[in-house]
BAFIVEX-380207 format. One record per residue (C-alpha): residue number from 1; z, y, x. Coordinates in steps of 0.25 Angstrom, whole numbers, plus 5000, padded with zeros to 4 digits. Layout:
% BAFIVEX-380207
<n:NUM c3:Z c2:Y c1:X>
...
END
This chain:
% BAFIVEX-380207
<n:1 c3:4972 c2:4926 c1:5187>
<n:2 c3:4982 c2:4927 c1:5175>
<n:3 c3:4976 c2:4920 c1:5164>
<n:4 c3:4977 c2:4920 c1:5149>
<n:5 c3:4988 c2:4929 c1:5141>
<n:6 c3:4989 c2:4926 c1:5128>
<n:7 c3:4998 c2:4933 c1:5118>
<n:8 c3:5002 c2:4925 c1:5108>
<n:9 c3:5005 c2:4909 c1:5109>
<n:10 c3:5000 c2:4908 c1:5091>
<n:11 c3:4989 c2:4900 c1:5086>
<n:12 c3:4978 c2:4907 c1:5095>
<n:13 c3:4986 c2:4910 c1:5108>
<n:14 c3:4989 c2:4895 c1:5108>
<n:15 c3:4975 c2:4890 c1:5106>
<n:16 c3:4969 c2:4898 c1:5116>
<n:17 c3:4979 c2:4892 c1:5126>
<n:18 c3:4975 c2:4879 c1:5123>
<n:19 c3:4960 c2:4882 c1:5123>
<n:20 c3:4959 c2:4891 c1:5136>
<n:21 c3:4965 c2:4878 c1:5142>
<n:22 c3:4955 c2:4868 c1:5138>
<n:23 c3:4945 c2:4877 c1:5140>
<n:24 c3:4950 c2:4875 c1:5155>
<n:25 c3:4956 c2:4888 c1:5155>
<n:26 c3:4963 c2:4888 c1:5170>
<n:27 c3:4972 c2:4900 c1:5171>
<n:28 c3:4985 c2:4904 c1:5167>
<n:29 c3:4989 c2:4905 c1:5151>
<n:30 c3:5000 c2:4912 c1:5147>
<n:31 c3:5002 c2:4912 c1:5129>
<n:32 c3:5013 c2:4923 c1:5126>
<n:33 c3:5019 c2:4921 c1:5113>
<n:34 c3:5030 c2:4930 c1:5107>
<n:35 c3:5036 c2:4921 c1:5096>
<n:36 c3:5047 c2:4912 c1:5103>
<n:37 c3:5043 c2:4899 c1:5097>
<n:38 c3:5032 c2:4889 c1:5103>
<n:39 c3:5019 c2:4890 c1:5098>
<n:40 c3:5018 c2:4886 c1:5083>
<n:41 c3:5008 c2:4883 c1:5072>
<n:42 c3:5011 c2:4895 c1:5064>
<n:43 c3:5004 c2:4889 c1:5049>
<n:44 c3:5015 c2:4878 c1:5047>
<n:45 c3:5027 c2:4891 c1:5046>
<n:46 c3:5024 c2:4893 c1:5032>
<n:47 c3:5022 c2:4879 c1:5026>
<n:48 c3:5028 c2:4868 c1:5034>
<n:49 c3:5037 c2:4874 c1:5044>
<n:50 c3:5043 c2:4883 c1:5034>
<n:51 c3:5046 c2:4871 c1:5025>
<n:52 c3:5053 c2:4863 c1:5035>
<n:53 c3:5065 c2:4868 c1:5040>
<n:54 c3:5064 c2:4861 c1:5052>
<n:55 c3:5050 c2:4861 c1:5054>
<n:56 c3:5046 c2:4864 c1:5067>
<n:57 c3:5034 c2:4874 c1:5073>
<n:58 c3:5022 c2:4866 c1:5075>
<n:59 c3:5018 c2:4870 c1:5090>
<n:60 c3:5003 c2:4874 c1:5093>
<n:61 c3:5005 c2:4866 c1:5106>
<n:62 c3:5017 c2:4859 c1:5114>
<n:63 c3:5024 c2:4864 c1:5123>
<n:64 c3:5018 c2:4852 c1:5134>
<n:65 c3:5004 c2:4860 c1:5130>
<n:66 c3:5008 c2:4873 c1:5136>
<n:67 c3:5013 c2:4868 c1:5149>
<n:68 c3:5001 c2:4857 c1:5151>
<n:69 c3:4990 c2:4868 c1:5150>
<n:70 c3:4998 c2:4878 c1:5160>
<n:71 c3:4998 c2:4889 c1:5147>
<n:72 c3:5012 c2:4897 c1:5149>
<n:73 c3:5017 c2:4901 c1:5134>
<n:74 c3:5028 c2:4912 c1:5133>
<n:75 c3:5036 c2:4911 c1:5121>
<n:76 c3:5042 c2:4924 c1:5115>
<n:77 c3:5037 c2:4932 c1:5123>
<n:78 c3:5032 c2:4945 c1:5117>
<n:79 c3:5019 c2:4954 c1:5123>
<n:80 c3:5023 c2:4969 c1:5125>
<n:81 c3:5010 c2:4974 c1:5128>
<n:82 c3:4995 c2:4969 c1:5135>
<n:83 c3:4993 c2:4976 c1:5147>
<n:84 c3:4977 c2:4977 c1:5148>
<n:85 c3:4977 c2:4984 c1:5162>
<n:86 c3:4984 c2:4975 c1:5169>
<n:87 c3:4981 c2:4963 c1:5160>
<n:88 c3:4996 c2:4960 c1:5158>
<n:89 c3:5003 c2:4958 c1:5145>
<n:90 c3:5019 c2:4963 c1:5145>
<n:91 c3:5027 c2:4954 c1:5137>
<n:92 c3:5039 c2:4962 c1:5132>
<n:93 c3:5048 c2:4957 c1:5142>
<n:94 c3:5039 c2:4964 c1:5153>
<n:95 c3:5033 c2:4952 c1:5159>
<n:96 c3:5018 c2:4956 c1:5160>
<n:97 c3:5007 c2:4944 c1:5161>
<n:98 c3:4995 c2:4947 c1:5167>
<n:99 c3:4980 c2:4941 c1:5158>
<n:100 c3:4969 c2:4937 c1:5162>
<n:101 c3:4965 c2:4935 c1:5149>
<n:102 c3:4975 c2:4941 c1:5138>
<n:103 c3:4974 c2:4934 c1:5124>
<n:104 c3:4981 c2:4941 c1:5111>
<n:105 c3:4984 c2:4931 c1:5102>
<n:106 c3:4997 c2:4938 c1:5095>
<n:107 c3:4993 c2:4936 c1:5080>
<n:108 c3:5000 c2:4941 c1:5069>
<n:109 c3:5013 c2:4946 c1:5064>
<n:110 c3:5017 c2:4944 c1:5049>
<n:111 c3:5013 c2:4958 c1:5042>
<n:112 c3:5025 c2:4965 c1:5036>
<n:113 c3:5029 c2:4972 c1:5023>
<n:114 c3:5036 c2:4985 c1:5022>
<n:115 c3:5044 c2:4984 c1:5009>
<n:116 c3:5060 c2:4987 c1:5007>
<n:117 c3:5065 c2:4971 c1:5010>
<n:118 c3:5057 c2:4966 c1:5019>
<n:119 c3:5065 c2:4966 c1:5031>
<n:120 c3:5075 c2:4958 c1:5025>
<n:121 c3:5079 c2:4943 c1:5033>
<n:122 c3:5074 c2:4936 c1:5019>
<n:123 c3:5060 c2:4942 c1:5020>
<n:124 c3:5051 c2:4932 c1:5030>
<n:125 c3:5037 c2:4933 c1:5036>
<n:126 c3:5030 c2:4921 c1:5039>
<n:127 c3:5022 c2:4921 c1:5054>
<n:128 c3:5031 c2:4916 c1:5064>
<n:129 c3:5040 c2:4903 c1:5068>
<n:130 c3:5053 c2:4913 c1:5066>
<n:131 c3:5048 c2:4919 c1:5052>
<n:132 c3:5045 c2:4904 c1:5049>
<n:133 c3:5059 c2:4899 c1:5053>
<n:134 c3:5066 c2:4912 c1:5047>
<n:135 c3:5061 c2:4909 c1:5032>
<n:136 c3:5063 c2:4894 c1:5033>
<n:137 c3:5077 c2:4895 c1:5037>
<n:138 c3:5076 c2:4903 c1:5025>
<n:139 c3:5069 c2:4893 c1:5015>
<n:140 c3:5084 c2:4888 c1:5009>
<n:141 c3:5087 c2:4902 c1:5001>
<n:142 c3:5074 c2:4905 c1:4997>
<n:143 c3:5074 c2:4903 c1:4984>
<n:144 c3:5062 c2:4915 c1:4979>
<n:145 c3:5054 c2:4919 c1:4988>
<n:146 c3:5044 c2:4930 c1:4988>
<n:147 c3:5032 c2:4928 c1:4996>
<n:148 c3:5025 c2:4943 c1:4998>
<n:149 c3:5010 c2:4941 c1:5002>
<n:150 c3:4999 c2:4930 c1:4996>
<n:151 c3:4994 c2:4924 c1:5011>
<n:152 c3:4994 c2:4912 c1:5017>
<n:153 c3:5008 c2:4911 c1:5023>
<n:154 c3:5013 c2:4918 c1:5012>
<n:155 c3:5008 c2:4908 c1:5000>
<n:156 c3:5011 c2:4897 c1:5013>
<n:157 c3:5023 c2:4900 c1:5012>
<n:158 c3:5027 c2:4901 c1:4997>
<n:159 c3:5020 c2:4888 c1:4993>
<n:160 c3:5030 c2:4881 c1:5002>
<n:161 c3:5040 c2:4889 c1:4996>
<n:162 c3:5038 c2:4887 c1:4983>
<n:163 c3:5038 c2:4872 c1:4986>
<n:164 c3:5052 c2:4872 c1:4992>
<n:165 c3:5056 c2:4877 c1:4978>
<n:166 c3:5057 c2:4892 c1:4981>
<n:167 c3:5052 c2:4901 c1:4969>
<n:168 c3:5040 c2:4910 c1:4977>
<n:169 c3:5034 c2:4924 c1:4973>
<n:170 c3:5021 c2:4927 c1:4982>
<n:171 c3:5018 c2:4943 c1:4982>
<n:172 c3:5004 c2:4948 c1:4983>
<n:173 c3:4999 c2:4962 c1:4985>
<n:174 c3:4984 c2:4955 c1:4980>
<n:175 c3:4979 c2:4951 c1:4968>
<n:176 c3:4980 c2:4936 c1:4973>
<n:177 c3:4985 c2:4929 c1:4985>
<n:178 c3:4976 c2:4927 c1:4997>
<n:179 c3:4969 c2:4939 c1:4995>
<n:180 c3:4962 c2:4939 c1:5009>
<n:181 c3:4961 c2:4923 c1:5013>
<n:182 c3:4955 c2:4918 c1:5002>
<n:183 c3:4948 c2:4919 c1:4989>
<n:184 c3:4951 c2:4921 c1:4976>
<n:185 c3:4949 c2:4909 c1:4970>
<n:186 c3:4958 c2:4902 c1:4982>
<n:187 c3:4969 c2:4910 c1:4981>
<n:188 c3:4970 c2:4910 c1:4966>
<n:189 c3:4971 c2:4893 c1:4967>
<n:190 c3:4984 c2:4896 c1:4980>
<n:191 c3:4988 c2:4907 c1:4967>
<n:192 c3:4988 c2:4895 c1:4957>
<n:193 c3:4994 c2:4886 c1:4967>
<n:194 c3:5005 c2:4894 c1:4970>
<n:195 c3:5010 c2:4896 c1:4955>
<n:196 c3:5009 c2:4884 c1:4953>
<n:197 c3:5019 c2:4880 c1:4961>
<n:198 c3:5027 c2:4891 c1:4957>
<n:199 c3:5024 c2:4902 c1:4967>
<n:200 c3:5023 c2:4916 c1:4960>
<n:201 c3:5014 c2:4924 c1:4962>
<n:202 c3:5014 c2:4940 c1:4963>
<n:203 c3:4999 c2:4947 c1:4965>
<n:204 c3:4997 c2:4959 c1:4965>
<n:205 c3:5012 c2:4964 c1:4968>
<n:206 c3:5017 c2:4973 c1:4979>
<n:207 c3:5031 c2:4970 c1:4986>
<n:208 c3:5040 c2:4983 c1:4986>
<n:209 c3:5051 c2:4976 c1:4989>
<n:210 c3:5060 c2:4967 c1:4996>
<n:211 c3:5074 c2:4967 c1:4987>
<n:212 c3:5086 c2:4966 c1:4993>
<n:213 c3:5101 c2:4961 c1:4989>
<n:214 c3:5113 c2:4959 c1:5000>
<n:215 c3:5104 c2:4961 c1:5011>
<n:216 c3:5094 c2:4948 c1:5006>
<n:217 c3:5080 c2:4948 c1:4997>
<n:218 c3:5082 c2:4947 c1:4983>
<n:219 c3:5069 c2:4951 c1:4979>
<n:220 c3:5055 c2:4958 c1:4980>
<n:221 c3:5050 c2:4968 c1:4972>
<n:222 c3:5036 c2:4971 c1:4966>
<n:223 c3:5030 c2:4981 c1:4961>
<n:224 c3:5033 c2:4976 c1:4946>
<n:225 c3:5042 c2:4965 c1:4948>
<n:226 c3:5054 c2:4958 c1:4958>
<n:227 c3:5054 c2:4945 c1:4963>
<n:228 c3:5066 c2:4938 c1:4967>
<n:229 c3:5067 c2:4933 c1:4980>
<n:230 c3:5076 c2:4930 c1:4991>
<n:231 c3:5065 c2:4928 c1:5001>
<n:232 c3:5053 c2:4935 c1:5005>
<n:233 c3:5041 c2:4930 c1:5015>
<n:234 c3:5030 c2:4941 c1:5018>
<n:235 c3:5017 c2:4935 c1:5018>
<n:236 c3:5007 c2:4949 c1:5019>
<n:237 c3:4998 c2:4944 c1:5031>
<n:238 c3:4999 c2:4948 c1:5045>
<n:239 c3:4997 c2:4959 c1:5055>
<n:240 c3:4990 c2:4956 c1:5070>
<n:241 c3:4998 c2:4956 c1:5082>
<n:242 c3:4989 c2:4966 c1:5088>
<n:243 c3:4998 c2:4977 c1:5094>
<n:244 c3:4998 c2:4972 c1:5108>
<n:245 c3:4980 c2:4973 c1:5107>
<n:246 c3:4982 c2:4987 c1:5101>
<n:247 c3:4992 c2:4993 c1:5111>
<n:248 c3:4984 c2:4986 c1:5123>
<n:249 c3:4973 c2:4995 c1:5117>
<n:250 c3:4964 c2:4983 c1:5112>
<n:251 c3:4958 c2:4984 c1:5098>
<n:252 c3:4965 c2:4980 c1:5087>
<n:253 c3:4961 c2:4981 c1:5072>
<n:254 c3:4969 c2:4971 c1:5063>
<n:255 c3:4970 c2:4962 c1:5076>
<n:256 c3:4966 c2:4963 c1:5090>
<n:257 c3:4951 c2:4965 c1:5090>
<n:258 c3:4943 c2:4954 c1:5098>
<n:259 c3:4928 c2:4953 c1:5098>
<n:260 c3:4921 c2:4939 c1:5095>
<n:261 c3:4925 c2:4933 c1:5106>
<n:262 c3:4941 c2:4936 c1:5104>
<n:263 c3:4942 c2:4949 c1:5116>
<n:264 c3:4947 c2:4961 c1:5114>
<n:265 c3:4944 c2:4975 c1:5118>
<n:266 c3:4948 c2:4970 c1:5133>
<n:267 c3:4940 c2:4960 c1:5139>
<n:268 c3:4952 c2:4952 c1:5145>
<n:269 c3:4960 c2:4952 c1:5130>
<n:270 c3:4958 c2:4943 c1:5119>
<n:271 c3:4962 c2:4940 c1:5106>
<n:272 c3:4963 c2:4928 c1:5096>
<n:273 c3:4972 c2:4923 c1:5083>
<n:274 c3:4977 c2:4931 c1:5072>
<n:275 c3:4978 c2:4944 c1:5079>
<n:276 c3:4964 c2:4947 c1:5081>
<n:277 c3:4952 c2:4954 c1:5074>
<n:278 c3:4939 c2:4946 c1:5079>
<n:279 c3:4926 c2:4947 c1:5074>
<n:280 c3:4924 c2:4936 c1:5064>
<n:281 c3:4910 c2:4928 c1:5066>
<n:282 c3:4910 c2:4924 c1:5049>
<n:283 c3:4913 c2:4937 c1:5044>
<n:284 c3:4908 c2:4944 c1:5054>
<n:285 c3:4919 c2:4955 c1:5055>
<n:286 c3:4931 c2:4957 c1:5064>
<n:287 c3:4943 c2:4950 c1:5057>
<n:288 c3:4956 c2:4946 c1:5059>
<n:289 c3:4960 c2:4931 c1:5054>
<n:290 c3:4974 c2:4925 c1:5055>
<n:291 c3:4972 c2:4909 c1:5057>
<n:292 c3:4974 c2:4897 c1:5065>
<n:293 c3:4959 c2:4894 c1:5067>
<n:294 c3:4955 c2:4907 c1:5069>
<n:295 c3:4968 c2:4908 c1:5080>
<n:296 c3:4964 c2:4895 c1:5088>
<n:297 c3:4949 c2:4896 c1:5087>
<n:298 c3:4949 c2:4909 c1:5093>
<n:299 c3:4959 c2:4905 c1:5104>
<n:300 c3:4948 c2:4893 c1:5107>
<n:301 c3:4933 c2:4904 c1:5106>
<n:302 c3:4944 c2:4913 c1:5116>
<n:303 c3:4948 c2:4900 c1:5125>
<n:304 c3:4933 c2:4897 c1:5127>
<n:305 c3:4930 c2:4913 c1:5130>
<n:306 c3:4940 c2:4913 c1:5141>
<n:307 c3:4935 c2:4901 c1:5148>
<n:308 c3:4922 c2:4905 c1:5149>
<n:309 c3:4914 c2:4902 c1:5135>
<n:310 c3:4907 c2:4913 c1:5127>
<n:311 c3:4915 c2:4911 c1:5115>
<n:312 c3:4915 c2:4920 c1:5101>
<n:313 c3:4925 c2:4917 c1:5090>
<n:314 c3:4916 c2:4911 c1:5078>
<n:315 c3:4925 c2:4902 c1:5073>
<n:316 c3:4925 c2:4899 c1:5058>
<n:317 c3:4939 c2:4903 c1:5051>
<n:318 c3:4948 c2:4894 c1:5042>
<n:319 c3:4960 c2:4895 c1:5036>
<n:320 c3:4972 c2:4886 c1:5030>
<n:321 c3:4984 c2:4888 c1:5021>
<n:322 c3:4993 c2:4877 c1:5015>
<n:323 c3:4998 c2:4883 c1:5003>
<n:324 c3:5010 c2:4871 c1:4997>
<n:325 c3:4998 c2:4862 c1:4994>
<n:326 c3:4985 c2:4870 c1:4994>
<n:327 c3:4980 c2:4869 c1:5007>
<n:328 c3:4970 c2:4880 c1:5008>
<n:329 c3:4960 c2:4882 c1:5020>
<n:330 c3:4949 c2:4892 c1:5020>
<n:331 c3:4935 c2:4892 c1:5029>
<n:332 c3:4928 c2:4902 c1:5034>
<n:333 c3:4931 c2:4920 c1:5030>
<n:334 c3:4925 c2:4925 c1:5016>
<n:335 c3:4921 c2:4939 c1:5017>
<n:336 c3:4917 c2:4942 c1:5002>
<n:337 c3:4911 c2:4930 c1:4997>
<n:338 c3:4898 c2:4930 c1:4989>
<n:339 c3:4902 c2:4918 c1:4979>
<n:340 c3:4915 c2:4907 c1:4979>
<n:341 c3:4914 c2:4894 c1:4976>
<n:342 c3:4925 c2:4886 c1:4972>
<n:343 c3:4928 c2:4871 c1:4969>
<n:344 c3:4939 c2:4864 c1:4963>
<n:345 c3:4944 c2:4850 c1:4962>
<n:346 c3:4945 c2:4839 c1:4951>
<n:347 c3:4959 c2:4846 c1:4946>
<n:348 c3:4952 c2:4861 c1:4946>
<n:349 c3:4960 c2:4866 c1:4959>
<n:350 c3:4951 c2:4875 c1:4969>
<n:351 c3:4947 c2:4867 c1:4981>
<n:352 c3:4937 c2:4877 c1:4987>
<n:353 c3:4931 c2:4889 c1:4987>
<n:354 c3:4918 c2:4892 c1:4996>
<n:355 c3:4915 c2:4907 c1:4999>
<n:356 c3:4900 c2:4909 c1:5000>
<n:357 c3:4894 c2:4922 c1:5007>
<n:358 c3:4879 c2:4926 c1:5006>
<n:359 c3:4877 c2:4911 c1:5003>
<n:360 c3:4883 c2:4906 c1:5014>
<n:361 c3:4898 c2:4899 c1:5015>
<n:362 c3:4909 c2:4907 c1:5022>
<n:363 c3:4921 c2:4900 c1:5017>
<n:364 c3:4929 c2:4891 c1:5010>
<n:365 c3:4942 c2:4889 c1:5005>
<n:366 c3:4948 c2:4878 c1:5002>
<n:367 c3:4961 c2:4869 c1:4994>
<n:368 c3:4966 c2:4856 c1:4998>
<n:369 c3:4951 c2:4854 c1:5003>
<n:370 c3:4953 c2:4852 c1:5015>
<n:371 c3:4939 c2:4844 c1:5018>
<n:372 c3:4931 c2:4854 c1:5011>
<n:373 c3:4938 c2:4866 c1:5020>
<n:374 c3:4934 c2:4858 c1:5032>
<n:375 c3:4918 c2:4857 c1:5029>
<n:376 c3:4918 c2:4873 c1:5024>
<n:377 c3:4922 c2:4875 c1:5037>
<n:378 c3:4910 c2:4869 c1:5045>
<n:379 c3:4900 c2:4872 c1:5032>
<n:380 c3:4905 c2:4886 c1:5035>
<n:381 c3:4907 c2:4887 c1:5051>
<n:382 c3:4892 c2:4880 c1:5050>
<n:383 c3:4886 c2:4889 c1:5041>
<n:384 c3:4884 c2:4879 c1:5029>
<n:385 c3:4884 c2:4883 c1:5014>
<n:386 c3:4882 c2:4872 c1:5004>
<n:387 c3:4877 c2:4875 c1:4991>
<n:388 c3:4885 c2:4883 c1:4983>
<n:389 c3:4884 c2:4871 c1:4972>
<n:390 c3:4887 c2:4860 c1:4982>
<n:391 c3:4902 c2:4871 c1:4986>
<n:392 c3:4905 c2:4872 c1:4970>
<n:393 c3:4905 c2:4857 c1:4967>
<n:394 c3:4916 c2:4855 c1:4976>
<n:395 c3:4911 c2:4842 c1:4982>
<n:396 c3:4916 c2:4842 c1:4999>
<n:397 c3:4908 c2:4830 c1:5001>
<n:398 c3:4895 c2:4835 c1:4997>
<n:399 c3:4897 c2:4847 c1:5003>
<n:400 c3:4899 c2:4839 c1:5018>
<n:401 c3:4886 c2:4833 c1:5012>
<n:402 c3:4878 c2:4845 c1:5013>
<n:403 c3:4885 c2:4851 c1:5025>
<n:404 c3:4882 c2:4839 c1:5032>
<n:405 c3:4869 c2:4839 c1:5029>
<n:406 c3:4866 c2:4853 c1:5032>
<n:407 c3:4870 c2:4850 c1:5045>
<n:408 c3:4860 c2:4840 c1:5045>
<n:409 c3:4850 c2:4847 c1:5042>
END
């Protein structure tokens, strides 16, 4: 028998590794990974690994964990194509593995933008260990930086800009940052945040170009108006790594397309993490969600499927962004929320916002409530909704009050 294949060594092909072992998982596990460094936490490149200059990666496991749970990981070594008939992958140095079980775990590669510029050595993405290494060796001769895209990564990255003194403009084609992670009112209080401390912001605007002058960025233009800059980091989201799922003839539709218990259109092929469009259990639709919980729960519903135990992926999502010094984290998915309501603390700042649906809660995001984003999620995950009184007053200890009571009861 030849075991486990997984392609991809991120947050999901790592976990599930982990997990197939303490399930009792017995036979071979081979984790093929394409990027050349150990597996990494990837959150820390924009924030503390980029604001270090000799910050190291902070591994997902040691090196002794590999060896001791008999899991053989490939570094750099790139996946040509899936073989379905003969269950072989062909690495793109020939070698061909034979699977058992094949796991596509490949997530996603930065998304691009196609204006005159942007190929230029000073303009930087922001997905891998080299993209991280490549702008912090850069950090010295920034001195304006324009940030295209009003993401996570991207207002990551230009709060701890700003903070090392570097003057930032961030570029949104929406009418506000965060347009599909968050609400309104949230994203207006990062907004304020940001200016703040002295990040400028551009909504609204299109990027036409990237300008050059002796072969280095010397500015971008707008539509109406030129920033100067002599550095440039795309921050426009990110694309599934699906191709090898779609030239396999595997279905692929923004992701590789799994059911609810992670398979794919070939009963011996499955797949978790970033790369996939799965049926979400809250929102009842196929979705595709780039997260650290969502990439390691499903590597855990996946482990427990291959050892035996019926498992569907219901897991509850949350999310986290630290933002210079907002830490911002998000429970559950709103889908066109009924009614928000937010509270404040003594000094007027947002602290929360809770999304209700149909009268019930579906989320809740939070600022420097770290508490508070900790109860939404089991009120959520358990199907409790206090009153919407008891949410607006703002008060976390009377609502642990009457969750606990409801449990109670």
């Amino acid at each position: 028998m030849s075991g486990v294949v997984i392609i991809g060594a991120g947050h999901a092909g790592v976990q599930l590794s982990a997990s197939l072992r303490e399930a009792g998982y017995a036979s071979g596990i081979r984790l093929l990974s394409g990027d050349p460094d150990f597996p990494y936490h990837k959150p820390p490149l924009s924030k503390s690994f980029m604001a270090t200059q000799d910050a190291a990666l902070q591994p997902l496991r040691g090196e002794a964990f590999f060896a001791q749970n008999n899991i053989e990981l490939s570094l750099g070594l790139d996946v040509a194509r899936i073989d379905r008939a003969a269950k072989t992958v062909v690495c793109a140095d020939g070698e061909a593995i034979a699977y058992d079980k094949l796991i596509i775990a490949t997530g996603t590669s930065a998304r691009k933008i196609n204006v005159p510029g942007s190929d230029l050595p000073q303009v930087f993405a922001l997905r891998t260990a080299k993209d991280a290494r490549a702008m912090r060796d850069a950090l010295p001769a920034m001195k304006n930086v324009v940030v295209i895209g009003g993401g996570f990564i991207g207002l990551e990255a230009a709060a701890m800009l700003s903070a090392r003194g570097v003057q930032v403009d961030v570029v949104e084609v929406a009418p506000r940052l965060l347009g599909r992670a968050t609400s309104e009112i949230l994203a207006q209080a990062v907004a304020d945040h940001l200016t703040k401390q002295g990040v400028r912001l551009h909504l609204n605007k299109t990027v036409e170009e990237i300008e050059v002058k002796d072969g280095r960025v010397c500015g971008v233009q707008l539509g109406d108006e030129r920033l100067t800059a002599d550095h440039v980091l795309v921050g426009v989201g990110a694309v599934p790594m699906d191709q090898l799922a779609n030239d396999a003839g595997l279905s692929t539709d923004n992701g590789v397309v799994v059911d609810a218990a992670l398979a794919t259109d070939d009963p011996d092929i499955f797949a978790i993490g970033d790369c996939v469009a799965f049926p979400q259990a809250h929102l009842e639709r196929q979705i595709r969600l780039e997260s650290v919980q969502n990439a390691t729960d499903q590597a855990r519903a996946l482990a427990l499927a291959l050892t035996g135990v019926p498992s569907r992926y219901t897991a509850l999502p949350w999310f986290w962004s630290d933002i210079g010094t907002l830490k911002l984290q998000i429970a559950g998915l709103s889908d066109e929320p009924d009614q928000l309501v937010e509270t404040r603390d003594e000094d007027g700042a947002l602290k929360s916002v809770y999304h209700i649906k149909q009268g019930t809660l579906v989320a809740c995001e939070t600022l420097n409530s770290g508490g508070e984003h900790m109860l939404s999620r089991r009120m959520i995950a358990e199907g409790f909704t206090p009153d919407i009184s008891l949410m607006a007053a703002g008060d976390v200890r009377a609502l642990k009050l009457a969750y606990q009571a409801a449990q109670k009861s």
